[in-house]
N, C-alpha and C positions, 0 to 999 in steps of 0.2 A: 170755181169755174168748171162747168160741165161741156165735154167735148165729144162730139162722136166721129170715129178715126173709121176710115176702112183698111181692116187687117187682114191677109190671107182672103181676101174677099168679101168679107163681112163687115155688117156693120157693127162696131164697138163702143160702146161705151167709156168714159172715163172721166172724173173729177179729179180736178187737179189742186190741189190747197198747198198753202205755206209757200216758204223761201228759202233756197240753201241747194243742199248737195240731193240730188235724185233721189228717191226712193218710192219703187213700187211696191206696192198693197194687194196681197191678193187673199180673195176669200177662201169660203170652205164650199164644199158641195151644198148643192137647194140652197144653197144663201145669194148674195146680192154684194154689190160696194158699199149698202147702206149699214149692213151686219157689222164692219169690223170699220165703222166710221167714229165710233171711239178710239180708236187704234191711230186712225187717221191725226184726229186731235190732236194727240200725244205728239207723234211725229214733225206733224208742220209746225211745231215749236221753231225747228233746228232744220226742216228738210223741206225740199219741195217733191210733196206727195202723190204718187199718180196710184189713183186708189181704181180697179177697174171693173168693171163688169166681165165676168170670163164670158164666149158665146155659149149662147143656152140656157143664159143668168140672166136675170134682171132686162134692162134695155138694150140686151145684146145680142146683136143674128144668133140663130141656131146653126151649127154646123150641119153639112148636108151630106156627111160621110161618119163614118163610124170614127172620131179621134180618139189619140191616147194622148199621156202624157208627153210626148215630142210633140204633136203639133200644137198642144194648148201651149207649149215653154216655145216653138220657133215662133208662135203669135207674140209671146211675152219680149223675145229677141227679136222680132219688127217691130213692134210697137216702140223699141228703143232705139233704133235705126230712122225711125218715123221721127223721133222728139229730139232724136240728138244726145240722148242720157248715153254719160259713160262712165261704168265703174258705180252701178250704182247698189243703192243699199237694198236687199229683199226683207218683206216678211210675209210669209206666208202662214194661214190659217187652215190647219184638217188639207183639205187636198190642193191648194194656194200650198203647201208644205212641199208637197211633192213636185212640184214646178219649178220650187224655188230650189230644191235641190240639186234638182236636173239643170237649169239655167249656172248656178253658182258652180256647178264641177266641169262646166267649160267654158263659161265667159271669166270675165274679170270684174270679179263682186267687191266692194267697198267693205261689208258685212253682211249676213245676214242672220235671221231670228225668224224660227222654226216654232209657230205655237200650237200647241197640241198636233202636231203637224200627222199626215198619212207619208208611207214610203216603203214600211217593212211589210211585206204579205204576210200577213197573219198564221198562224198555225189553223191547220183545219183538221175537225172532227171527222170519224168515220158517219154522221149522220150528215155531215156537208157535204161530202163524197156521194153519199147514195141520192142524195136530191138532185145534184150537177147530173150526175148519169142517169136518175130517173126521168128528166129535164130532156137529156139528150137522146134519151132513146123512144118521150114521147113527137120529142119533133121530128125525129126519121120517121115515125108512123106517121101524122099527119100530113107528113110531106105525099106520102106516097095514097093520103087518102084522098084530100085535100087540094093540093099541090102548095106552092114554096109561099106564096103572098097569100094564103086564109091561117097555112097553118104558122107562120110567122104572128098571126094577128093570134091567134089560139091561145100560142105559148107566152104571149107578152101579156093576155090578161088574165095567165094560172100564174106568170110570178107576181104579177102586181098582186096575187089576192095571196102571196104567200111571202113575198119578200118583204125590205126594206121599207121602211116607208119614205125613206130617200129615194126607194124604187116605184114604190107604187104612185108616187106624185109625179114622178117626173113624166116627159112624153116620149113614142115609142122608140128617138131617136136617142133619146136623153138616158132610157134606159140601158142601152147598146152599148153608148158609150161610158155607163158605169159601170157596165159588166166588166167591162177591157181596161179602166182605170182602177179597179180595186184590187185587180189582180197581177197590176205591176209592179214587179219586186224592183228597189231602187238603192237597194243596199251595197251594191259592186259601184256605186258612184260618192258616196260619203266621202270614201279614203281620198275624193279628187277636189273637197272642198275645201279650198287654202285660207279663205277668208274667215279673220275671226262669227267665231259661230254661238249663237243664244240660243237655247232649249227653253219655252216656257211652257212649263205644264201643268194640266191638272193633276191631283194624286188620284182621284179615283174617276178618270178616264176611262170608260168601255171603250168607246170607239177606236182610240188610238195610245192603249195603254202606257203607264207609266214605262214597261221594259222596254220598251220603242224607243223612249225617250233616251235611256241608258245606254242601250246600245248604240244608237246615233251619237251617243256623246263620246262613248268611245272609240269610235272609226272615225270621225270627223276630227282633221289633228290639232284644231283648235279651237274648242267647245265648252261650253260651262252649260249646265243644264240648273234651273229655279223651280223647283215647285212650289205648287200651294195647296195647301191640308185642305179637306172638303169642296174642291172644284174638282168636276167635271170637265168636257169635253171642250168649256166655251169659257175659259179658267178667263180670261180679258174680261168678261160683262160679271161673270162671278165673283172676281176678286180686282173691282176696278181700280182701287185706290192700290192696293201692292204691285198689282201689276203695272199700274204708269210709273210709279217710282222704278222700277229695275227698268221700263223699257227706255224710260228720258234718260238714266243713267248709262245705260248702253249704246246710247245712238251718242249722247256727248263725248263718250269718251275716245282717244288715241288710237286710231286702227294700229 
């Protein structure tokens, strides 16, 4: 069943599948509810799945402000205030990770399951440093050529032609808010997540390295981290068949 919820103002998307005890599904960035709809699968074995569209994904408003990580997680805590869900199970996928972190170290989580998940700010190079400050010291010239609305448009299509390509697809609002979500460190809230915790990961993960994974297993105080040899980033579509066994086995078992 496909439903659309208005949350924080917007219109949202959400599919609902299976029977049992809650669990939301959240994707990764530039992806959809459709991406981790195997995930889904798995789950409505044993749970009733609310798999959603984040806004700015798939069939879901765009947000009309610059958001981070709080208000994507207080949309995820209305949305469960909206359905009645309590105590329920997270998993979160790449930045669906970060959400789900955020959400589980103040609500009251059933479990959750972290795959390839985002949360720990990255180490950055001195060649990182001089692009950010090249970046910012072209847009006070602009500002001041230009003014605030041409040169705003200026700088959004020198990083699309030099960023991400999670950056350069997205739109200019979409891009804003991944500047400010990639760059939020969420590691002082690990130590606050009481619910048994799953790590799934890839071993050769760029995005969201295997050490992410480690450390998260070790602040969080009750965590098991699974890898799998030759997966990437998207270790669930890459290693479908090992991956549903550890996740059916984790959602069956004893909190």
């Amino acid at each position: 069943m496909e439903k659309e919820i208005e949350l924080a103002g917007l219109k949202v998307k959400v599919e609902i599948t299976g029977e049992g005890r809650p669990l939301i599904l959240m994707h990764g960035w530039g992806c959809d509810h459709t991406t981790v709809r195997s995930i889904a699968a798995v789950a409505a074995a044993t749970h009733t799945v609310y798999n959603i569209d984040f806004p700015g994904f798939g069939a879901s408003q765009e947000p009309a402000e610059v958001w981070g990580v709080e208000e994507y997680t207080r949309l995820i805590e209305e949305l469960a205030r909206h359905e009645g869900i309590e105590n329920p199970v997270l998993i979160g996928h790449s930045f669906g990770g970060r959400v789900s972190i955020l959400y589980s170290s103040r609500n009251k989580t059933d479990k959750v399951i972290l795959v390839d998940a985002a949360g720990i700010r990255p180490r950055r190079s001195l060649k990182y440093y001089l692009k950010v400050y090249s970046f910012k010291t072209a847009k006070r010239f602009w500002q001041l050529v230009l003014g605030k609305e041409k040169a705003a448009a200026r700088i959004d299509a020198a990083r699309a032609k030099r960023g991400s390509s999670d950056y350069a697809s997205a739109s200019p609002m979409m891009r804003r808010i991944l500047s400010k979500v990639v760059n939020e460190d969420l590691t002082d809230r690990l130590p606050l997540i009481y619910a048994p915790t799953l790590l799934i990961w890839g071993e050769n993960d760029t995005a969201t390295p295997l050490s992410d994974a480690k450390k998260m297993s070790r602040l969080i105080p009750d965590a098991g981290l699974v890898s799998f040899a030759g997966c990437g980033h998207y270790s669930f579509l890459e290693n479908p068949g090992q991956f549903r066994a550890v996740l059916s086995s984790f959602l069956k078992s004893k909190s």
